[in-house]
C-alpha positions, 0 to 999 in steps of 0.5 A: 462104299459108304456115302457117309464116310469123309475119305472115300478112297481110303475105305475103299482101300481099307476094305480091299487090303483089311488088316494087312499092315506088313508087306504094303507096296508103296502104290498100296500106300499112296492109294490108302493114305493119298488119294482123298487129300487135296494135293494129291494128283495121280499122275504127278506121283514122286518121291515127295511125302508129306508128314502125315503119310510119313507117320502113318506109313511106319504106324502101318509099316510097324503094325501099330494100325492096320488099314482097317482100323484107320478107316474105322478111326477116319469115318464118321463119327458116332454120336449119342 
């Protein structure tokens, strides 16, 4: 895991489920998409989605991203 990367969880998430975008339980999604968020707090998982998990879910349900590519999008930036 890399130290310099702002969402931990979701590089670590993104690594173990690679370019997998179709066939994703809802605990893959909540581990890739939730658990660097502030509001999240594992032991209080229901139904309730904010928009953000909302639009990147279909983006990721749809194949539009893939778990490796949004942890490439979230890391760090690569200034010249």
């Amino acid at each position: 895991m890399s130290r310099d990367h702002p969402f931990p969880n979701l590089e670590e998430a993104a690594r173990r489920l690679g370019d997998r975008s179709s066939g994703l339980s809802l605990p893959d999604l909540r581990g890739l998409l939730c658990r660097d968020c502030d509001f999240y707090h594992e032991d209080h998982e229901d139904d309730l989605e904010c928009s953000c998990f909302r639009v990147l879910r279909l983006m990721l349900e749809r194949g539009r991203l893939t778990p490796a590519q949004l942890s490439g999008l979230a890391g760090p930036s690569r200034q010249e």
